[in-house]
KEGU-966820 format. One line per 4 residues: for each residue x, y, z of N, C-alpha, C, CB. Coordinates in steps of 0.05 Angstrom, whole numbers, plus 5000, padded with zeros to 4 digits. Each point is the difference from the previous one (the first is absolute). Glycine has a CB too. Example, Ala and Ser with C-alpha at 12.3 -4.5 7.8 and 13.67 -1.06 7.14 Angstrom:
2
5264 4886 5156 4982 5024 5000 5018 5024 5000 4962 4977 5025 ~ 5031 5044 4961 5016 5024 5001 4985 5022 5014 5024 4987 4957
This chain:
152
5049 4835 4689 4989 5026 5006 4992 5003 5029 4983 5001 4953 ~ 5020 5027 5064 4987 5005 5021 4979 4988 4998 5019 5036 5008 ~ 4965 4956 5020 4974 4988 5006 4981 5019 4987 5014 4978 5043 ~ 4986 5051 4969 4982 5015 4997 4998 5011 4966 5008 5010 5056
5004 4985 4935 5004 5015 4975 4973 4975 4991 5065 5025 4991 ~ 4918 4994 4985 4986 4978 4982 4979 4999 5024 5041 4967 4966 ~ 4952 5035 5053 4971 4987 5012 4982 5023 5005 5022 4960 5025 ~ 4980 5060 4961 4978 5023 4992 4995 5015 5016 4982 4977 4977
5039 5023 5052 4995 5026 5019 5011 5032 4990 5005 4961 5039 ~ 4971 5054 4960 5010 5015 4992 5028 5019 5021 4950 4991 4969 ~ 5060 5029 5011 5026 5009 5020 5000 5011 5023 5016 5006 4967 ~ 4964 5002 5028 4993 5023 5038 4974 4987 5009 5017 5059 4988
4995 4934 5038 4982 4985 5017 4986 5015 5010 5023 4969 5009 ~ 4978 5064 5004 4998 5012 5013 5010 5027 5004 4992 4962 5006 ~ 5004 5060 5002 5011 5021 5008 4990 5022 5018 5016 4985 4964 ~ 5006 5023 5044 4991 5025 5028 5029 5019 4997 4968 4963 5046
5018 5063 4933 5010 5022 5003 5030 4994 4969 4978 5011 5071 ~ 5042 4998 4945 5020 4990 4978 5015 4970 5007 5009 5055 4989 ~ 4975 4927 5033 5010 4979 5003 4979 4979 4982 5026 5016 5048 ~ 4984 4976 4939 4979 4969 4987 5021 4974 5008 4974 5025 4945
5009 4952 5048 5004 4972 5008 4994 4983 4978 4990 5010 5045 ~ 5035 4968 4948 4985 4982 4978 5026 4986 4996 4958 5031 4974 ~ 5037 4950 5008 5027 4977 4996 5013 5001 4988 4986 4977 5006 ~ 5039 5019 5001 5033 5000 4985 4995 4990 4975 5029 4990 5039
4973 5030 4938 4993 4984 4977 5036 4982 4978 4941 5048 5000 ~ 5082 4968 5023 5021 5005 4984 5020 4986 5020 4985 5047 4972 ~ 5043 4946 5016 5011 4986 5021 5019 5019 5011 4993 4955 4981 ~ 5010 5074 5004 5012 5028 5020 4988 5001 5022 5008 5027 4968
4960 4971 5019 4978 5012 5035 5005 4974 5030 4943 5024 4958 ~ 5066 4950 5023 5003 4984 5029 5029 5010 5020 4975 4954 4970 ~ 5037 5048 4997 5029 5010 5021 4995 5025 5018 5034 4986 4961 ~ 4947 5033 5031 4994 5025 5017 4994 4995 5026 4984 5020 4966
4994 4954 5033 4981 4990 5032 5028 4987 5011 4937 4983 4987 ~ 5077 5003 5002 5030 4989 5017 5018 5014 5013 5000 4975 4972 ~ 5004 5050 5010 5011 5024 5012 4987 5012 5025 5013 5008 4954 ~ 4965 4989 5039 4985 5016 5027 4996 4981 5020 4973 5033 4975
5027 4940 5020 5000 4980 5023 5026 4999 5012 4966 4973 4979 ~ 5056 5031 5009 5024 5000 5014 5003 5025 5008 5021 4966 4977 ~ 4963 5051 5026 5013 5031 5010 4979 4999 5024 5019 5034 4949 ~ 4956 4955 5049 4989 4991 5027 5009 4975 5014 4963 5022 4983
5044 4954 5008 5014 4978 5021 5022 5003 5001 4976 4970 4995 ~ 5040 5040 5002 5026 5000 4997 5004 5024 5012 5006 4972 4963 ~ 4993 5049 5033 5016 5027 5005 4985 5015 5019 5019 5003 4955 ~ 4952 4988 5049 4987 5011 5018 4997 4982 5019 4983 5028 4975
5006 4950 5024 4988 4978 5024 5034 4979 5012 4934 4992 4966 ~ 5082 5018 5017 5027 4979 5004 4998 4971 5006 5019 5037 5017 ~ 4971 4959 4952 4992 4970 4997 5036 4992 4992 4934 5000 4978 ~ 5070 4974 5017 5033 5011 4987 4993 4974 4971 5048 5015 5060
4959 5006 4922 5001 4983 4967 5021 4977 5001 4989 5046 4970 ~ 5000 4936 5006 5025 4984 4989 5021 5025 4987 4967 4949 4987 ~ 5054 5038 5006 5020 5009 4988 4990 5021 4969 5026 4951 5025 ~ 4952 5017 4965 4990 5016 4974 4987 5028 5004 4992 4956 4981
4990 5042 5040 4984 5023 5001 5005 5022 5007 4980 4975 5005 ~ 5052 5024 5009 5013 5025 5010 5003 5016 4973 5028 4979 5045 ~ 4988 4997 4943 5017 5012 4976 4984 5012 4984 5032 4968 5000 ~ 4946 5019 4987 4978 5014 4979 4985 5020 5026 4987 4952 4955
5008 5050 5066 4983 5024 5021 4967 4991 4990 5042 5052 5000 ~ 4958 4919 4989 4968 4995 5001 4991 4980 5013 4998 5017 4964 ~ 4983 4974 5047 4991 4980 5014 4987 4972 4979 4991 5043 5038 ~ 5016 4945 4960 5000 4972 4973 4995 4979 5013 5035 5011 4970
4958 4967 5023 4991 4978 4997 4993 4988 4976 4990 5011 5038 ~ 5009 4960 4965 4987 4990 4973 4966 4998 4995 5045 4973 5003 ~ 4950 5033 5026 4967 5005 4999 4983 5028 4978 5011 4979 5057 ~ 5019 5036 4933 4985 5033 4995 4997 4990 4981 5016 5042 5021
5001 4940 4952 4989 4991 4977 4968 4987 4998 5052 4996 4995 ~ 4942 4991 5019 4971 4989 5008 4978 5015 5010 5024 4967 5010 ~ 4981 5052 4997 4984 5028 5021 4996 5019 4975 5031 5001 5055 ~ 4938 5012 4953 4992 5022 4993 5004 5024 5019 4973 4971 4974
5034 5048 5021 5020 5022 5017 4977 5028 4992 5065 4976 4992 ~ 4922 5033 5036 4983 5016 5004 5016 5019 5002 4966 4977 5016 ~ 5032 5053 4974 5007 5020 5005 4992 5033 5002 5019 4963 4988 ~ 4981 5044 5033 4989 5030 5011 5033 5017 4986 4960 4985 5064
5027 5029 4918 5017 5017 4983 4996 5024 5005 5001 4973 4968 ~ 5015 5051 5047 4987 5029 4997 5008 5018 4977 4998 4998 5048 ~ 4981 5010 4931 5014 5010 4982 5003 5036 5009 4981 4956 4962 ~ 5015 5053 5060 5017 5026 5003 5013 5001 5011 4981 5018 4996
5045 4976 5003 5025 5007 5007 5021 5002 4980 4987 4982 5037 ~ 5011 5031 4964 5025 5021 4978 4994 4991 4975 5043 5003 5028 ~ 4937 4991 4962 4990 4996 4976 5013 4963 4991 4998 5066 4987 ~ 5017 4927 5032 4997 4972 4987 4990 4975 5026 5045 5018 4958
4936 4966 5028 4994 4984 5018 5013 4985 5007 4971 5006 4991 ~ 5025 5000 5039 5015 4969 5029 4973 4987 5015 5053 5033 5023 ~ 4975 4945 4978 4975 4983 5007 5008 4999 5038 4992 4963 4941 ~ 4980 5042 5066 5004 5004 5032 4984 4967 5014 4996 5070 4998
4996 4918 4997 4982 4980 5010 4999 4967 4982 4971 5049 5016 ~ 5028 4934 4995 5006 4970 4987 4987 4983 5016 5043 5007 4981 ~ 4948 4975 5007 4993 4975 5003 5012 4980 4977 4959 5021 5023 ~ 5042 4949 4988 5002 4979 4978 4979 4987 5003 5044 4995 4997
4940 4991 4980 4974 4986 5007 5007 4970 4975 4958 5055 5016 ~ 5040 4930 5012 4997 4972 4982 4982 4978 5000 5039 5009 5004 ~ 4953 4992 4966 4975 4982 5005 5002 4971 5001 4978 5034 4980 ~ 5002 4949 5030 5004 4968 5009 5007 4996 4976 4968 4983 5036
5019 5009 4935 5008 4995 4973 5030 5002 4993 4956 5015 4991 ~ 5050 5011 5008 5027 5006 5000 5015 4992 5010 4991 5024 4993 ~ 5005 4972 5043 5020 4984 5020 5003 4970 4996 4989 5033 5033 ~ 4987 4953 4953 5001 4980 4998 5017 4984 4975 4960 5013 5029
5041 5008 4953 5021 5002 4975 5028 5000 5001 4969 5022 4986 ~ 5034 5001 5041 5031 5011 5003 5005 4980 5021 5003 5055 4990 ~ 5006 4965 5033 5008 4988 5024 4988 4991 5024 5026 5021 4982 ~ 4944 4979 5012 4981 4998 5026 5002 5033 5014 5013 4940 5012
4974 5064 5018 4993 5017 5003 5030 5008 5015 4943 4993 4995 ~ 5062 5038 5012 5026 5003 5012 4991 4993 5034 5023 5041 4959 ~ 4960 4964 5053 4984 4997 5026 5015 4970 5005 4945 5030 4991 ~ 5040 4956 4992 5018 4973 4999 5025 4991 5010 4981 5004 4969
5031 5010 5023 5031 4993 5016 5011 5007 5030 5011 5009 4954 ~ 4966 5005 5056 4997 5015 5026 4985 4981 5018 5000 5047 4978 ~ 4972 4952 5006 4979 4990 5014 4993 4977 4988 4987 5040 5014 ~ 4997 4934 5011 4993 4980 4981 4966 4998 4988 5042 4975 5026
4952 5041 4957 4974 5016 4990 4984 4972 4985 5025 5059 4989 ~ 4988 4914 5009 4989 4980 4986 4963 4992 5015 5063 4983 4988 ~ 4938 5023 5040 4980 4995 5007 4979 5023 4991 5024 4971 5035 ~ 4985 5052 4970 4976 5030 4991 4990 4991 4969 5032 5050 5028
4985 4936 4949 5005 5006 4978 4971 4970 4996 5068 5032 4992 ~ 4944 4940 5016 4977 4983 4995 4968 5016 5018 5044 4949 4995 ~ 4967 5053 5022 4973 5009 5019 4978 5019 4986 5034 5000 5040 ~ 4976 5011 4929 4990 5020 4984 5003 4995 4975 5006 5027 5031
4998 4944 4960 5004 4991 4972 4990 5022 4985 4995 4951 5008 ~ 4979 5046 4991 4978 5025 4983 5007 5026 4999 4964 4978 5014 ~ 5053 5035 4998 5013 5024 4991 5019 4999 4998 4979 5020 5012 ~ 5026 5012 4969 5025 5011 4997 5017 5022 5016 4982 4984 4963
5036 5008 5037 5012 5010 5024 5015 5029 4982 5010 4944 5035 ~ 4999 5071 4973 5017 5020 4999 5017 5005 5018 4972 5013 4980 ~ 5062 4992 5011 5018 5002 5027 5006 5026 4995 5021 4953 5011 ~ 4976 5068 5010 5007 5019 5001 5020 5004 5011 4967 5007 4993
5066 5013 5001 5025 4997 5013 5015 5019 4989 4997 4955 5009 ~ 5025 5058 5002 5019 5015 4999 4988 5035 5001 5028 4955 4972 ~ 4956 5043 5049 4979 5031 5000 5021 5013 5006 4950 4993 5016 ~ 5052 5036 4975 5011 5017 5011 4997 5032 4987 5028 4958 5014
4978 5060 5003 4991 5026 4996 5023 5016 4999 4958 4994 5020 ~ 5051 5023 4964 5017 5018 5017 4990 5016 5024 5021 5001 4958 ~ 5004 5004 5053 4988 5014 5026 4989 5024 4997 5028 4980 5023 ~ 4977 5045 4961 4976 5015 4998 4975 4995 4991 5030 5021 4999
4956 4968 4988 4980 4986 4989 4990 4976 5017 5018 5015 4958 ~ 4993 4986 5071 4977 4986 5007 4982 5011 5018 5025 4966 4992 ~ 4949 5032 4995 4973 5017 5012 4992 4988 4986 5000 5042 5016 ~ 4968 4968 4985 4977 4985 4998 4994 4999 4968 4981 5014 5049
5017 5013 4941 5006 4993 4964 5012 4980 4988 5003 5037 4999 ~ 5028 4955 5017 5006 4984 4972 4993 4963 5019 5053 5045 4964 ~ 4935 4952 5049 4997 4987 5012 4967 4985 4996 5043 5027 5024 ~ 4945 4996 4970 4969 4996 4984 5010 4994 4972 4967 5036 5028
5053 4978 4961 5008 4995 4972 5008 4971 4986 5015 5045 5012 ~ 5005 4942 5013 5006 4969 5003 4977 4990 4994 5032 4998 5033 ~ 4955 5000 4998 4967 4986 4994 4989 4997 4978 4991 5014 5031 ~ 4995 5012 4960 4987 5001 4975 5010 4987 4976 4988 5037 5018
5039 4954 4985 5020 4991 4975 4996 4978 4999 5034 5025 5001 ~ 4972 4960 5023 4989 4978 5006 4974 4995 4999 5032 5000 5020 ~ 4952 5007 4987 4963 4993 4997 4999 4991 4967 4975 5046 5040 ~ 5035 4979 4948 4996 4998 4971 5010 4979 4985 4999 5043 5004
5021 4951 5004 5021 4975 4996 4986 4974 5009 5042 5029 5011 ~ 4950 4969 5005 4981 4979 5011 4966 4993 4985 5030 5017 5045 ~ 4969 5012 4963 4967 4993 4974 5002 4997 4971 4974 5031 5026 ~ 5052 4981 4964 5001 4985 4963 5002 4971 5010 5032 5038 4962
């Protein structure tokens, strides 16, 4: 099962106006944040995909199975909701289950990580906005998703 599923957050983290924020409860809604991550790294920032990612037009990894997937949804536009805004959030527990943290493979975070035995870490990664939607609404909207996410 998704991480998030089962740990009692409720569905809406948040909201401002017809945009709300809250977690991918479905594995359509991850493919949605992938879609929108490849239509911002890819098609806008000209990141260049693997092969796979061209072909499906989503942004993947094996980290998104492990990840809880934040999402700023606007429900007025044309009466069906898109999702304009993403985050992935992965917790130490979880990383320590799956694959460790993704930072990890970049950075060598082993010293930050003992240096702080006593907490839990959260990795935050794959942010992105579409480009009309980025302003300060859905950007307080993230936050708040996250805060909430953090204090359950």
């Amino acid at each position: 099962p998704h991480p998030a599923r089962n740990r009692g957050l409720g569905p809406t983290l948040g909201r401002i106006g017809s945009l709300e924020v809250r977690l991918a409860t479905t594995a359509g809604e991850i493919r949605r944040a992938q879609r929108l991550r490849f239509e911002v790294f890819y098609d806008e920032m000209d990141a260049v995909p693997s092969a796979a990612a061209r072909l499906a037009r989503r942004d993947f990894d094996g980290f998104d199975a492990a990840c809880d997937h934040l999402l700023v949804i606007d429900h007025g536009v044309g009466g069906k909701p898109v999702v304009v805004g993403t985050y992935r959030l992965l917790r130490q527990e979880v990383a320590e289950r799956a694959f460790g943290f993704y930072t990890a493979d970049e950075y060598d975070i082993a010293p930050v990580m003992r240096a702080h035995a006593g907490l839990r870490f959260l990795e935050l990664g794959r942010s992105c906005v579409l480009k009309d939607y980025r302003n300060k609404r859905t950007v307080e909207l993230l936050w708040q998703g996250i805060w909430a996410y953090v204090l359950h």
